[in-house]
N, CA and C atoms as an extended XYZ file, in Angstrom:
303
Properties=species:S:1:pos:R:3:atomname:S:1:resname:S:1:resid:I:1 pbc="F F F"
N        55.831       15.713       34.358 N   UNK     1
C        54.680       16.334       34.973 CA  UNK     1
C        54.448       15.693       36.337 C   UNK     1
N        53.884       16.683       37.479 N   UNK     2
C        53.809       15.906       38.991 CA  UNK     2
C        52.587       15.111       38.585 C   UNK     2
N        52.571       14.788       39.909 N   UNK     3
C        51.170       13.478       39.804 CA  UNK     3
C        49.869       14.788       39.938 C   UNK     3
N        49.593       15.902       40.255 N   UNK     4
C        49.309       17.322       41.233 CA  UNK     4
C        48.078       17.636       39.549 C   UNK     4
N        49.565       18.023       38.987 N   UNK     5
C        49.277       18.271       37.487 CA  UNK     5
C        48.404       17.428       36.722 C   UNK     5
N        49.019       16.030       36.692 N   UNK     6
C        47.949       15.209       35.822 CA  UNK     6
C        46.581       14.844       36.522 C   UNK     6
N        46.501       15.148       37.998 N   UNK     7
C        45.203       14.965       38.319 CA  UNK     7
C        44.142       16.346       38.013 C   UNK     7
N        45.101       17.573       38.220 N   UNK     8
C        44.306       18.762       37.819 CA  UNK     8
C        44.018       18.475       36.409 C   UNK     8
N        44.743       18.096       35.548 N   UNK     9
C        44.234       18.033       33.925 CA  UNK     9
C        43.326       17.409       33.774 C   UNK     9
N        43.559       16.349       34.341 N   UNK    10
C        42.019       15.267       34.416 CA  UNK    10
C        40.804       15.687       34.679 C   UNK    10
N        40.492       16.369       36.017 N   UNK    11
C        39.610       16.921       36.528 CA  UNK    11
C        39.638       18.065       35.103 C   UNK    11
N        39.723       19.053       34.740 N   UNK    12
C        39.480       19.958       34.234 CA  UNK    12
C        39.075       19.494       32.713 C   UNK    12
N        39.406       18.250       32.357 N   UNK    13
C        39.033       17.514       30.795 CA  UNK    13
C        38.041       17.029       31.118 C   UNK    13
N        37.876       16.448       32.367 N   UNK    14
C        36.015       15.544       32.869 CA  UNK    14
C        35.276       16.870       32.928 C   UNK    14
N        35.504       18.093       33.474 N   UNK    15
C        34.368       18.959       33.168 CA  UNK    15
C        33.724       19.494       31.980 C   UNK    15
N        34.949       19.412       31.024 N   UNK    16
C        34.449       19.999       29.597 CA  UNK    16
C        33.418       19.129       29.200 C   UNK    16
N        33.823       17.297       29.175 N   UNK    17
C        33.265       16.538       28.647 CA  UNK    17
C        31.576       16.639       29.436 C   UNK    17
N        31.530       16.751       30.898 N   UNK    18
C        30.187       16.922       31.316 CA  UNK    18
C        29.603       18.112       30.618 C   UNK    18
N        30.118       18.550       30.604 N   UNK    19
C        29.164       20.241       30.124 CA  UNK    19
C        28.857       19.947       28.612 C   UNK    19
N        29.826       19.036       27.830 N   UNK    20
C        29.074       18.859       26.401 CA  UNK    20
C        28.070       17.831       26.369 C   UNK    20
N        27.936       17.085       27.167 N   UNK    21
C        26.530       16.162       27.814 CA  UNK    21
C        25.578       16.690       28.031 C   UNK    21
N        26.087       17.948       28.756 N   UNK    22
C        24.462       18.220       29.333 CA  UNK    22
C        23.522       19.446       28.102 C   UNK    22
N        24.947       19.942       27.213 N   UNK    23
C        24.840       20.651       26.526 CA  UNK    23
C        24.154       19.856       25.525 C   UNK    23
N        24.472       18.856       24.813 N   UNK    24
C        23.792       18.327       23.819 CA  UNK    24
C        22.411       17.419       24.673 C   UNK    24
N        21.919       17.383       25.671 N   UNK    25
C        20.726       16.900       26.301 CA  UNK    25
C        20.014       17.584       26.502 C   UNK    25
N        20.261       19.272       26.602 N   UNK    26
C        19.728       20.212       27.076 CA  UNK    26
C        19.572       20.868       25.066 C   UNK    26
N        19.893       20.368       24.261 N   UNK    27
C        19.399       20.620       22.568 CA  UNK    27
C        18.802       19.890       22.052 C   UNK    27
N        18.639       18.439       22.160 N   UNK    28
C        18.080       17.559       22.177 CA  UNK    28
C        16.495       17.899       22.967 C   UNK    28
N        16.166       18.477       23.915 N   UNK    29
C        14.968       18.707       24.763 CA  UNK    29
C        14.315       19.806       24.133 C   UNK    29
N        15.349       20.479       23.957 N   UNK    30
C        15.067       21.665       22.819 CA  UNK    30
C        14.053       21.232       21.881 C   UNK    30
N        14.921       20.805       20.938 N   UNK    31
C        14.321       20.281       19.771 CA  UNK    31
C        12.863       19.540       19.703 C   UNK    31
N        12.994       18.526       21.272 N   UNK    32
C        12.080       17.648       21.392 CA  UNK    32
C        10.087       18.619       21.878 C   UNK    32
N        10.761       19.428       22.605 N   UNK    33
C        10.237       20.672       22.788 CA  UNK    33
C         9.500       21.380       21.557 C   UNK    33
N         9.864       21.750       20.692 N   UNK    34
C        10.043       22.758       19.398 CA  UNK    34
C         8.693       21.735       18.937 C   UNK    34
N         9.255       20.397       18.404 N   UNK    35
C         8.598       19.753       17.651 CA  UNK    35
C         7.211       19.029       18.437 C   UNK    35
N         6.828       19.264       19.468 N   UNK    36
C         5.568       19.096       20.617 CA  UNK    36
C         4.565       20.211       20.051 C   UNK    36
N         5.636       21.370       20.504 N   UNK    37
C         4.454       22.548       20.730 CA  UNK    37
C         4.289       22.633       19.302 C   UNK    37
N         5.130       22.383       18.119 N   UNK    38
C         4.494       23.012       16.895 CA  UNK    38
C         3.838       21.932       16.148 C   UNK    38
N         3.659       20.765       16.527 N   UNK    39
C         2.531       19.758       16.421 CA  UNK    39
C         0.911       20.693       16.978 C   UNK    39
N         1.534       21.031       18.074 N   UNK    40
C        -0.077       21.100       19.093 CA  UNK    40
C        -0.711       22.654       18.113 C   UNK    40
N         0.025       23.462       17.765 N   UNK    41
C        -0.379       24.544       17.386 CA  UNK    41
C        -0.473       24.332       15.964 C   UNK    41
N         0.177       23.411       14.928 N   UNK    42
C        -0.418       23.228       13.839 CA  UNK    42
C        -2.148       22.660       13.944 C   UNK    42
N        -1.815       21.810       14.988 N   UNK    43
C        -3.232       20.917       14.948 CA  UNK    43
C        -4.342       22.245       15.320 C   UNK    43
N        -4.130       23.178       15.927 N   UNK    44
C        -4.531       23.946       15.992 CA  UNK    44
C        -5.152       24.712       15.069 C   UNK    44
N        -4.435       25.481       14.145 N   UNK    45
C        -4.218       25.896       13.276 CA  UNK    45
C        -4.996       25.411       12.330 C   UNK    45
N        -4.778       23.515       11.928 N   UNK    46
C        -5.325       23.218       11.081 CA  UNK    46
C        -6.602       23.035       11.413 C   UNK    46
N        -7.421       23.177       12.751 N   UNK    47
C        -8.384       22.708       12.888 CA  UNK    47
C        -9.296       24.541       12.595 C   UNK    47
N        -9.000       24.949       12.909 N   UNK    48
C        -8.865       26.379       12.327 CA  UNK    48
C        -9.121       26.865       10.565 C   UNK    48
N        -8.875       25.965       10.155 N   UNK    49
C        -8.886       26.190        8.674 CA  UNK    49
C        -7.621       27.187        8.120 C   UNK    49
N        -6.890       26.870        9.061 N   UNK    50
C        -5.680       28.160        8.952 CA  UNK    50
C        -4.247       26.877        8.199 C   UNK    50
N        -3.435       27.543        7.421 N   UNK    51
C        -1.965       26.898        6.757 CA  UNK    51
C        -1.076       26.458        7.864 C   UNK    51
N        -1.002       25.400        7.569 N   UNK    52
C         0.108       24.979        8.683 CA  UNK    52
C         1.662       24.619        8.011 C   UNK    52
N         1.780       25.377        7.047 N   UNK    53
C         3.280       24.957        6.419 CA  UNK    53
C         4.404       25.683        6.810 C   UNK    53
N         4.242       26.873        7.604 N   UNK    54
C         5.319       28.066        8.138 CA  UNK    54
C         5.790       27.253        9.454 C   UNK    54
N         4.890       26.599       10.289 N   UNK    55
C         5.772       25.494       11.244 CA  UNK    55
C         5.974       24.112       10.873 C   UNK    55
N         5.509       23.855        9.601 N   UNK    56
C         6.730       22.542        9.049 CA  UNK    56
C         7.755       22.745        8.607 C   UNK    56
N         8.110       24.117        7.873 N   UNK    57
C         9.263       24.404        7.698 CA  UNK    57
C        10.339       24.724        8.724 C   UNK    57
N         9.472       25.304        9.851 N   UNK    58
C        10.714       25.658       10.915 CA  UNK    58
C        10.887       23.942       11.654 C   UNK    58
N        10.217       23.181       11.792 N   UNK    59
C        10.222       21.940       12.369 CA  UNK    59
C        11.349       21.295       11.637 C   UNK    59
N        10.895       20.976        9.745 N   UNK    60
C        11.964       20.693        9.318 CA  UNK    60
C        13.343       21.144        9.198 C   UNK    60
N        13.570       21.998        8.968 N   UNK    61
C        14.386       22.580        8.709 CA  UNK    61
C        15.296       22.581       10.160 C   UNK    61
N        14.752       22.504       11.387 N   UNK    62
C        15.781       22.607       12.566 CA  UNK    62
C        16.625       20.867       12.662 C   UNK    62
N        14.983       19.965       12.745 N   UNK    63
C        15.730       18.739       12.731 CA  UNK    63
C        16.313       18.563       11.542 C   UNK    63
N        16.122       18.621       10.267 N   UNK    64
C        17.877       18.041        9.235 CA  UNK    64
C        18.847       18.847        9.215 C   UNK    64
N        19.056       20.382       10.132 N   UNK    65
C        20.280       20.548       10.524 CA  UNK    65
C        20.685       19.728       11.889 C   UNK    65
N        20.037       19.245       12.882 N   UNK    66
C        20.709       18.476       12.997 CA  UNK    66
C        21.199       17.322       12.736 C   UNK    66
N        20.279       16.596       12.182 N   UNK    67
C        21.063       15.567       11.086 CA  UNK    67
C        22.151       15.658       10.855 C   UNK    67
N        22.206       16.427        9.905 N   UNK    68
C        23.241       16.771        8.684 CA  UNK    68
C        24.397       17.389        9.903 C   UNK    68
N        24.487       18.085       10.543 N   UNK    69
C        24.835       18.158       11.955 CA  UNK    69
C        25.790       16.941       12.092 C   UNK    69
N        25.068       16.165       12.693 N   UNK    70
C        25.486       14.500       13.448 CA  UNK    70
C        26.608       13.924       11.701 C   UNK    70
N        25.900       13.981       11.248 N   UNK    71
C        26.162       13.420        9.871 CA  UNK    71
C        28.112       13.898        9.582 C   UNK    71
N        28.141       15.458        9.799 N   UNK    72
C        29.347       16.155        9.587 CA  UNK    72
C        30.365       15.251       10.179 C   UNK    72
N        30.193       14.936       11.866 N   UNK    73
C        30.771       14.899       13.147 CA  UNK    73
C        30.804       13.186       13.149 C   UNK    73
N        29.968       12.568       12.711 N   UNK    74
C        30.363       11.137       13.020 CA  UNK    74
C        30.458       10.333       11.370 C   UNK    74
N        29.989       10.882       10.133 N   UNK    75
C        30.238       10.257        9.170 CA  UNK    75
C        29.199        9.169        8.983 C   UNK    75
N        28.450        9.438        9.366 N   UNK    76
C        27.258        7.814        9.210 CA  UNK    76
C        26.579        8.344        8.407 C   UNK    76
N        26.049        7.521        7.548 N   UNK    77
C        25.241        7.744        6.266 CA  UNK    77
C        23.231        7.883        6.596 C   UNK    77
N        23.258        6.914        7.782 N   UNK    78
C        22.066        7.129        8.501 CA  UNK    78
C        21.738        8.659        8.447 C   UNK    78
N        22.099        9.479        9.298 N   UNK    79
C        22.298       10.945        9.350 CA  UNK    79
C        21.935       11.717        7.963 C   UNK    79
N        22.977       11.336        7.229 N   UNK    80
C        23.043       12.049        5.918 CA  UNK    80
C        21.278       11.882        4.984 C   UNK    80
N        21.281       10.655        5.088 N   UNK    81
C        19.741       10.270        4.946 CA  UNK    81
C        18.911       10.858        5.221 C   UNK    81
N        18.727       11.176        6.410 N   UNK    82
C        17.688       11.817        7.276 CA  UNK    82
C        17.683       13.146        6.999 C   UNK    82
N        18.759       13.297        6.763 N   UNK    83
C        18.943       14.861        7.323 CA  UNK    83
C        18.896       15.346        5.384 C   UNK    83
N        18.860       14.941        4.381 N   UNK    84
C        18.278       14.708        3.384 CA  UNK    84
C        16.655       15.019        3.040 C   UNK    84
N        16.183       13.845        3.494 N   UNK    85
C        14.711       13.513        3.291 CA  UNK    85
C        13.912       15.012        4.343 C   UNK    85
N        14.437       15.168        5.379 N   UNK    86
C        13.698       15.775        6.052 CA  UNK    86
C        14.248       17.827        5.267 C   UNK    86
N        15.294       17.898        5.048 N   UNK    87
C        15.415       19.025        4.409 CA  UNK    87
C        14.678       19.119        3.108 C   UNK    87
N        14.860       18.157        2.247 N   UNK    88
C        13.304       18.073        0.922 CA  UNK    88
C        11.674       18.374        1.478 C   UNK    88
N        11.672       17.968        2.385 N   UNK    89
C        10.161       18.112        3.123 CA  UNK    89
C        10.081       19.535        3.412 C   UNK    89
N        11.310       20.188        4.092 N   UNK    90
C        11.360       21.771        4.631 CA  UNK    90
C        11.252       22.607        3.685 C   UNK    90
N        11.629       22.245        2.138 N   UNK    91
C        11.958       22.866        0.456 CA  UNK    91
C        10.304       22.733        0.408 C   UNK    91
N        10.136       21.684        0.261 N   UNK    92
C         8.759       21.574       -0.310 CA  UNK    92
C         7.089       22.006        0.640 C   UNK    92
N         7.474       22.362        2.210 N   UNK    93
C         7.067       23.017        3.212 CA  UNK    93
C         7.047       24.544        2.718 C   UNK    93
N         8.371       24.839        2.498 N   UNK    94
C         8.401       26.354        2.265 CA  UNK    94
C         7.606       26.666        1.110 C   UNK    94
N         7.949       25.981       -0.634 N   UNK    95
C         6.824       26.313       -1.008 CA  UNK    95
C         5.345       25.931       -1.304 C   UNK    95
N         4.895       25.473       -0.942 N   UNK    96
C         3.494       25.419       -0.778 CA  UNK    96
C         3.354       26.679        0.572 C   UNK    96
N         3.628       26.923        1.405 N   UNK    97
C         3.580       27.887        2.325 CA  UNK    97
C         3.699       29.505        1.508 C   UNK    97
N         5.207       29.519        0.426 N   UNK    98
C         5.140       30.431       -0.109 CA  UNK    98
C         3.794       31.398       -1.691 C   UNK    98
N         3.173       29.627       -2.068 N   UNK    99
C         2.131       29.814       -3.013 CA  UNK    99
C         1.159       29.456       -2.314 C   UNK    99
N         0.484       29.584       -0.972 N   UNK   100
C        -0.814       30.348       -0.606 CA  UNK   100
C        -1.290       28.958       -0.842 C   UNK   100
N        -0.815       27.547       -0.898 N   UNK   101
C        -1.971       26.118       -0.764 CA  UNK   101
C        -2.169       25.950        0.497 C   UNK   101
């Protein structure tokens, strides 16, 4: 291979790797996002006298897929944990949400 070649490969492997940076920073904000506003609108909600379990379930349920996510991709048990505990919370979110407490 010329020298031409391995510098074009290079360059073209550093872009993928930036774009999955900004890609997982830009899901991460997401998320961080998601779980702000549906704090502010439960508190809402609950101050309301209104159920706030239809956005603990979507709260939970987004963060222990990613967990369980991370968990797939790097094998750490941390992850698996989390992404565990917080999917039981999303089960047990959904029903009390689904029986009207």
């Amino acid at each position: 291979m010329k020298k031409e070649e391995v510098l074009e490969k290079s360059r073209e492997e550093n872009q993928d790797e930036r774009n999955e940076i900004i890609r997982d920073k830009s899901l991460k904000w997401t998320l961080i996002t998601m779980v702000v506003l549906s704090a502010v609108f439960a508190y809402l909600r609950a101050a309301a006298g209104q159920s706030t379990y239809d956005l603990a379930v979507v709260v939970c349920a987004s963060t222990s897929v990613s967990f369980l996510y991370r968990f797939f991709k790097m094998k750490e048990t941390q992850f698996l944990v989390m992404g565990i505990l917080i999917a039981a919370a999303a089960v047990l979110s959904l029903v009390m949400f689904c029986t009207g407490r």
